[in-house]
Structure formats: C-alpha cells, structure tokens
KOLGU-912238 format. One record per residue: chain; x, y, z of N, C-alpha, C in turn. Coordinates in steps of 0.001 Angstrom, whole numbers, plus 500000, padded with zeros to 6 digits. Layout:
<atoms>
["A",[X,Y,Z],[X,Y,Z],[X,Y,Z]],
...
</atoms>
This chain:
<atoms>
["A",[518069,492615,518657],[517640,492267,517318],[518003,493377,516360]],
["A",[517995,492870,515099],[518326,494196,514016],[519213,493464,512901]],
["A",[519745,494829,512513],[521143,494037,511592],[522893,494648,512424]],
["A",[523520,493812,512548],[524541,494322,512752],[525474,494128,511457]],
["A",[526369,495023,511308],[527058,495132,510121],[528671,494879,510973]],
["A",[529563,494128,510379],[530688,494344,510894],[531279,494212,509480]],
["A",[532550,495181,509172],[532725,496346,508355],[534642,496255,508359]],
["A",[535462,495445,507555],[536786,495680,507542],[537165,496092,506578]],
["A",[537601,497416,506526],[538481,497704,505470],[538603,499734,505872]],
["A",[538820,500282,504868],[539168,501805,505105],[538077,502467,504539]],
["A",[537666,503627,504722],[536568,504441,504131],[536380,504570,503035]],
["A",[537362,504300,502066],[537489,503938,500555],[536699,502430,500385]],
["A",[536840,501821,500657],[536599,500616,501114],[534939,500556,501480]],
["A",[535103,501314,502230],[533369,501035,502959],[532445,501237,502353]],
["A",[533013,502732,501835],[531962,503354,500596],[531843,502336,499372]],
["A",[532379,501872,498442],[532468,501248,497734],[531759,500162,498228]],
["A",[531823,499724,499059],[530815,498439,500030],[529202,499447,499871]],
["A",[528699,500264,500414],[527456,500554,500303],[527289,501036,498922]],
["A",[527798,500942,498372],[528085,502046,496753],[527361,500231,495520]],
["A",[528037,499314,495814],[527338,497937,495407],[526112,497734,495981]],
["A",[525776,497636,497385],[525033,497509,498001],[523505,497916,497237]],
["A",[523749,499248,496947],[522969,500200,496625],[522350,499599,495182]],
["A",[523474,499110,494465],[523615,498645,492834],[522823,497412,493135]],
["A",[522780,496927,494328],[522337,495021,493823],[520717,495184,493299]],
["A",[520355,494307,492639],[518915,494279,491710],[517863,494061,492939]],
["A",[516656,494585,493015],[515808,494358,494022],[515020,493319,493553]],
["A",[514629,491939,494302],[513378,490940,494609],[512459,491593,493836]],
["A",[511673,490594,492758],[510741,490748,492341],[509597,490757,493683]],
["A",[508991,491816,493785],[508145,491931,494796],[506490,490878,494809]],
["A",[506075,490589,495654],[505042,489875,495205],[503859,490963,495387]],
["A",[502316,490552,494317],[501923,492027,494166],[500613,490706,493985]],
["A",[499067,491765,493319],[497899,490885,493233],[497344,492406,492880]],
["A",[495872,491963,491985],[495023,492746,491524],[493864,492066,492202]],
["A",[492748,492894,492554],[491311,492602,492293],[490385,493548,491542]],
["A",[488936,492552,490908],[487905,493633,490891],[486970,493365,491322]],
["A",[486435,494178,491716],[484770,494253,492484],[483575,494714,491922]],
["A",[482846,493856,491436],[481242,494658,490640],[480505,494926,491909]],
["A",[480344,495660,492065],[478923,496077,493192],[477503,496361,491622]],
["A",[476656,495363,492084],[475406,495598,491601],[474357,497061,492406]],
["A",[473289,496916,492054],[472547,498060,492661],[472976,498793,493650]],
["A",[473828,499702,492870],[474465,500438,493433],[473581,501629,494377]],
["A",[472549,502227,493078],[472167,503349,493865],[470806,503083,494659]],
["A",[470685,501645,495254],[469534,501115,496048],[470228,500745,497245]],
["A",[471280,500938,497436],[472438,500395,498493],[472048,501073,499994]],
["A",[471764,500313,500454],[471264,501069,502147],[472719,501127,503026]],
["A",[473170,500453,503171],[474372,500255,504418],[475226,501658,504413]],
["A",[475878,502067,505342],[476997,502784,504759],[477793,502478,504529]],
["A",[478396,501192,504910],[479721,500885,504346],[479700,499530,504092]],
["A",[480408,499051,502674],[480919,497478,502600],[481796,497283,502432]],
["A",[482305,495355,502957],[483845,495191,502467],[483063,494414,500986]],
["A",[484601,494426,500446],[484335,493058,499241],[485070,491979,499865]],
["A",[484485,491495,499140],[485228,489650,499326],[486889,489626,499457]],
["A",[486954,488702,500393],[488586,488894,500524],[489438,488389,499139]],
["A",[490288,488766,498918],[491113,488670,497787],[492674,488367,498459]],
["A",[493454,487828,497628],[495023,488058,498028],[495727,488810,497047]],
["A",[496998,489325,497981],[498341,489876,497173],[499446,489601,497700]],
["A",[500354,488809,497280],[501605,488274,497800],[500814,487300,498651]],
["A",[501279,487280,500071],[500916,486058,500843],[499519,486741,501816]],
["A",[499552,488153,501489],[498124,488166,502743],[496865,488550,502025]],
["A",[495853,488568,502883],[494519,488821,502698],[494136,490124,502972]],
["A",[493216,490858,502080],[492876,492093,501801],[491547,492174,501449]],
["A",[490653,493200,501944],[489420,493744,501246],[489235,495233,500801]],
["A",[488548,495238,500087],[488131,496798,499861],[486920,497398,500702]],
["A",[487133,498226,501244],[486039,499068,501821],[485592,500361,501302]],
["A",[484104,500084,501512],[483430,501195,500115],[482491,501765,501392]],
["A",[482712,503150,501397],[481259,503700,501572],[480861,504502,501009]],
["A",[479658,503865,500409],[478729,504380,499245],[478069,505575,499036]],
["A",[477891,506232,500294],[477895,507593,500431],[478609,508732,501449]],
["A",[479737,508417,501067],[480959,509098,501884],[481355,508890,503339]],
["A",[482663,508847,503876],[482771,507921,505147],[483185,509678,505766]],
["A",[482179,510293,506196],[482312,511308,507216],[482173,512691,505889]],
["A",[482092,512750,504597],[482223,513321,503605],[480897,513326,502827]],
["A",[479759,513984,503083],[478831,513740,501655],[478780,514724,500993]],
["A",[478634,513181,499900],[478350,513794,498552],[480037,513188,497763]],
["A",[480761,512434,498704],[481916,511812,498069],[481674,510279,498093]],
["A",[482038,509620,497442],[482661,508066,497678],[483603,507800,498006]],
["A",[483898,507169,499133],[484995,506919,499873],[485063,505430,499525]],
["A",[486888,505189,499614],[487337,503880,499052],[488521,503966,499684]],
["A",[488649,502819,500380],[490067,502253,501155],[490498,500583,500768]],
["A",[491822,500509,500834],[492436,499278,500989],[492428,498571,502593]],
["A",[492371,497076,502993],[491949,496878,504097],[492156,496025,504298]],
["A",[493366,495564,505521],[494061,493999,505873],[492860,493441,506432]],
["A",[492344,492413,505675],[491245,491501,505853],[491970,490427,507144]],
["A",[490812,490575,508026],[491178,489861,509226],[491977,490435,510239]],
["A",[492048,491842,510745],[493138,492030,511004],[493052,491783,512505]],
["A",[491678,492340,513209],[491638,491568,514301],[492121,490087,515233]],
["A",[492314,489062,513986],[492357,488193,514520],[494203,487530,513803]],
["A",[494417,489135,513225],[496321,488575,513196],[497326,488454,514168]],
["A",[498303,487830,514707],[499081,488060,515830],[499519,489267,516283]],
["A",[499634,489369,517445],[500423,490712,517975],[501421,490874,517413]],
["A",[501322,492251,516781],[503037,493084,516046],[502825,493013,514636]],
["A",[501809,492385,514374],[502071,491807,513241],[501626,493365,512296]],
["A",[502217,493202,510767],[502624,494555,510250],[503139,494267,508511]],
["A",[502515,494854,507803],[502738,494762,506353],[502718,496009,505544]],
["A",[503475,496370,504650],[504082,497938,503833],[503505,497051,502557]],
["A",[502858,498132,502076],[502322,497950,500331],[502115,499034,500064]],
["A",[502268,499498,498934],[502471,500093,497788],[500776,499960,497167]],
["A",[500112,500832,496370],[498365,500204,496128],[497367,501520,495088]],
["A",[497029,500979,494300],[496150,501995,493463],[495139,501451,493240]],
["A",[493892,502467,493798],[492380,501513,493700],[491865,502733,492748]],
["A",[490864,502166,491815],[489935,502761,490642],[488958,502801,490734]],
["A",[488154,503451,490394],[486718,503453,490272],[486487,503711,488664]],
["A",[485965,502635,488194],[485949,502460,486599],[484611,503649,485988]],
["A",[485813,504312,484914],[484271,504934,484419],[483683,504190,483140]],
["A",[482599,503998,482928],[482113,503171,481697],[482207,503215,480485]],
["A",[481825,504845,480656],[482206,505630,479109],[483409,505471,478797]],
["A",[484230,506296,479597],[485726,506454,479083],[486668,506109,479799]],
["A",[487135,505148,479792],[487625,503740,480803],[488873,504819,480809]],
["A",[489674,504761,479708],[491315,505332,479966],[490936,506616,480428]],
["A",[489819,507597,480319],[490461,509251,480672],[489945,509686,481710]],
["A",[488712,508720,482014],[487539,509524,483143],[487280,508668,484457]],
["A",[487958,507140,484306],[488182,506881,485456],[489035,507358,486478]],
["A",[488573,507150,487453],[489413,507452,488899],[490294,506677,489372]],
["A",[492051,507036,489431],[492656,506193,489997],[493354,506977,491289]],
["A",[493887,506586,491762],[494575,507207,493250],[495235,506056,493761]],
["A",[497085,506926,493799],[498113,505577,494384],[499092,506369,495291]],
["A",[498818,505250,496250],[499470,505598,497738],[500700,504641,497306]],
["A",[502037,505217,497283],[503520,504846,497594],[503797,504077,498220]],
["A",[503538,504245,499683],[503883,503052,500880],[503178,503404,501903]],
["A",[502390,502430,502568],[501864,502136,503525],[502335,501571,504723]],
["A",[502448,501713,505786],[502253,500424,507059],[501095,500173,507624]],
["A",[500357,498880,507129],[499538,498003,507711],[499830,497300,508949]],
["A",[499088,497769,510002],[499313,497307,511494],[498089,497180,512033]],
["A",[498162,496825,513235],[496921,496898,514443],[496176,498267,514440]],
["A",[497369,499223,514610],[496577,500663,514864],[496478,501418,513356]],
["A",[496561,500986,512205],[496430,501390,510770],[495953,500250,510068]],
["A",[494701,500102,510155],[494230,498882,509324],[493671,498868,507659]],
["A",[493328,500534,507622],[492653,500805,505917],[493839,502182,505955]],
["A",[493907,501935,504456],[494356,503026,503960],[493733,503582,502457]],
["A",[493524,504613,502172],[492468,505201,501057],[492269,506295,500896]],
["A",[491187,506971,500286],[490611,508383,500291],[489613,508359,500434]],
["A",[488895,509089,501610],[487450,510042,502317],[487047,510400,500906]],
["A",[487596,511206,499805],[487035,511834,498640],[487319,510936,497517]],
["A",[487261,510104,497340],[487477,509210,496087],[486993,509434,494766]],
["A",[485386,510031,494497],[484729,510821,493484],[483869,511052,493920]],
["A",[483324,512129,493281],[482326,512894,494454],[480860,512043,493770]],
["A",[479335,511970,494438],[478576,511031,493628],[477719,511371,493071]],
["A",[477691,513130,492923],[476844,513085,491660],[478073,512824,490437]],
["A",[479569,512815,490411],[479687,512350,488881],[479672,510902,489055]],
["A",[479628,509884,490445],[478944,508919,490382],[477754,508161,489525]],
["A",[476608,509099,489818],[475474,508675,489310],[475372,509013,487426]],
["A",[476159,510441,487737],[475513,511048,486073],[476956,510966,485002]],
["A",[477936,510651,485307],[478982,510390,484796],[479787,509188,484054]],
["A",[478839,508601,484099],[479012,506889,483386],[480206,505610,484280]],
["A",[479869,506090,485636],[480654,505641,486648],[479807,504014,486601]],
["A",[478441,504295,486759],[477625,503125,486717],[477117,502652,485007]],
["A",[477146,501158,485121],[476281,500953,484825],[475897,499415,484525]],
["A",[474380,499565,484146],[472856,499397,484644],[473140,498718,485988]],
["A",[473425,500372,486628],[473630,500390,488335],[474650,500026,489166]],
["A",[475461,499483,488255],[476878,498387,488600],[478084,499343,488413]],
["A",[478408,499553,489773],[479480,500364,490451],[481183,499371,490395]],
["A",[481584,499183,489686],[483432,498632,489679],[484353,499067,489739]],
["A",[485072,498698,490701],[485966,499186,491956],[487715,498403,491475]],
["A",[488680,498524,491378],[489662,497747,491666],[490706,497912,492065]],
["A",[491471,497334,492784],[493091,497525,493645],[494042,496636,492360]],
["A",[495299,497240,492618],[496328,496917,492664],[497184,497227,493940]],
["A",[498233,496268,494331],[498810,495782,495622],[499930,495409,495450]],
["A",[500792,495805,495298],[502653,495703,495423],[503077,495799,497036]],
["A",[503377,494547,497589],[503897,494564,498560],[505379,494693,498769]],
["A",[505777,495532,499937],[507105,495981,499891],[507561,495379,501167]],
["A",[509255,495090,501083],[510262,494666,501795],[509577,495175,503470]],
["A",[509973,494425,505025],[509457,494947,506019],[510526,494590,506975]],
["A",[511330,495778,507406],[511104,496897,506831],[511977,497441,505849]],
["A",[511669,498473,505352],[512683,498824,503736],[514050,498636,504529]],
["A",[514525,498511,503439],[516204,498599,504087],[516777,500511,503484]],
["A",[517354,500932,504878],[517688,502004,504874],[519032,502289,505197]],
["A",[520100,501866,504772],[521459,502500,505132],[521983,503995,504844]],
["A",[522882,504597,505998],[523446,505418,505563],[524688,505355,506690]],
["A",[525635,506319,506391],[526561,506385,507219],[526954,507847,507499]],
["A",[527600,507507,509131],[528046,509040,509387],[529352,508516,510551]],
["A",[530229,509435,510088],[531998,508626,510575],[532222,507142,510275]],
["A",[531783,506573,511698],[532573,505157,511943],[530800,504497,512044]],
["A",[529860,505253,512077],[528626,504540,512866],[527628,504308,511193]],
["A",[527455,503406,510774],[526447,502982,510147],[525049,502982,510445]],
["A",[524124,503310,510118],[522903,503775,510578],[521460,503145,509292]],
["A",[520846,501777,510623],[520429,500810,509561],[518398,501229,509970]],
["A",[517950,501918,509596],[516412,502032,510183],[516200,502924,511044]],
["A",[517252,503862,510895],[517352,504907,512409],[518024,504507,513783]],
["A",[518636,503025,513467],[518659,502239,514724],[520922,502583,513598]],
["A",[521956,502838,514726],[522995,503177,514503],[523787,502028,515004]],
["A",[524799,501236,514693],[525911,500210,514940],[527488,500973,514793]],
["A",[528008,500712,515167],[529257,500657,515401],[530484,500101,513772]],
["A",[530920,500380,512808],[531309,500261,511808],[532670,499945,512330]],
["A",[533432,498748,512102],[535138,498640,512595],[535511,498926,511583]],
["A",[536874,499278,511562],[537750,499282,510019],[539068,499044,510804]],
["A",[539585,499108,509306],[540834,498308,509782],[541280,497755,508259]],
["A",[542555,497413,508171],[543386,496623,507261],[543459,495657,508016]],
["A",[543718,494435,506112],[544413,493168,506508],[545800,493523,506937]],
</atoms>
C-alpha cells in the first residue's frame, strides 16, 4: 500500500514535476466550531467533564474540562477529544489542527485565553489533546472569566489531509511519508 510514483522524463523534468506539484491549490479543508456554557461553575464537584458531542468535518468531538486542574492545582485544564473513540474501528486515526478559549467576560478580545495546537494525530493511543495549564483559577474566579458563575469554553477544528502529503527527493528515489519508491526516468 502507499503511493507509488512512476516518473518519465530527466531531472529537469522531474523537478519541474514536484515544483507544480507543490504550486497546486490545497482542498478547502473541512473545519467546525463549538461553544460550551458550563453553568455553576464554582459549585462543580466532579473533576472532570465532557461537553456534548459536537462535529467538525465528518467526525465527532468533545471538550474535556477539568475544573480544577487535571494533575495541576490551581490550573484549568482543557483538551480537545475524539468523542467515541473507544468504540471507533481498529487503526482508525484523524490530524486536526484546533484552538480552544476560555472566554473572558470583561474583555473578550484581550483577556481571553486562547491556545492553538498546529497538528495533531487523533488515534487509539492519543485520544485528547490540550493544556494541563489552560488558566490558572484564581484568574478564573476573580478575573471576569465567569459569569453569574457561567464558565464558556470554545474549539475551533480544522481538519487536515491523512496523512499530509510529504514529498521529497534524493537521486533517483522519491521519498513519499518517509516510506522511499524507486523514480524511473528516461526520454521519449
């Protein structure tokens, strides 16, 4: 399995072949927002919740909150989280791109919290991805993070190509994912 590339022409030639390649316009990616009000926030017993599942592109996602730091106190911890993942097929595996917020009330544009992870792989053995320190909770409580008690949370979710496409070349061998093929050349 993979890609095999079969490749006619001269190194002038080839290059100019990955040189377009490189140029073609990328797929509008499919992407999704949520938000999450958590009410009584600071009466919250559990340590940790999901929110309600949401979508982005074609899969299902939750947010996971723990309300008073996941191994960290005195932080709020906040992760992104393939909803269901237990019960997805074997192998199964998704790359997103993702920025979750923690809204501040007062000053929405300067004092909220955002934090964005680039690329991810969502798998069996990587199911959340996030930050242990998300904001710490006394500027939680005294910082206009809440209010009247109502904690709001939200993702953005850009899902990416699986897996990226990675070419490069070295001599005759094209090299597609770390995984290397054989490049022919040749004239008509």
């Amino acid at each position: 399995e993979g890609l095999t590339v079969l490749f006619e022409g001269n190194k002038r030639d080839y290059q100019l072949f990955l040189n377009q390649l490189s140029r073609e316009p990328l797929p509008s990616l499919p992407s999704g927002e949520y938000t999450w009000h958590i009410p009584g926030f600071s009466k919250i017993e559990e340590t940790k919740l999901y929110s309600p599942t949401f979508q982005a592109g074609a899969f299902n996602w939750t947010l996971l909150l723990y309300p008073k730091g996941d191994d960290q106190q005195g932080q709020l911890s906040l992760y992104l989280s393939a909803a269901g993942s237990a019960t997805l097929p074997e192998g199964w595996a998704r790359h997103a791109s993702f920025t979750l917020t923690v809204k501040n009330h007062l000053e929405v544009a300067t004092r909220s919290v955002m934090k964005r992870a680039n690329l991810d792989r969502f798998d069996s053995q990587s199911t959340n991805y996030g930050w242990q320190k998300m904001v710490s909770l006394k500027d939680v409580i005294s910082s206009g993070f809440l209010l009247d008690d109502e904690l709001v949370v939200s993702a953005k979710v850009r899902l990416a190509p699986s897996p990226q496409l990675r070419l490069h070349s070295v001599g005759d061998r094209l090299y597609y994912n770390g995984t290397s093929r054989t490049v022919e050349s040749g004239t008509r």
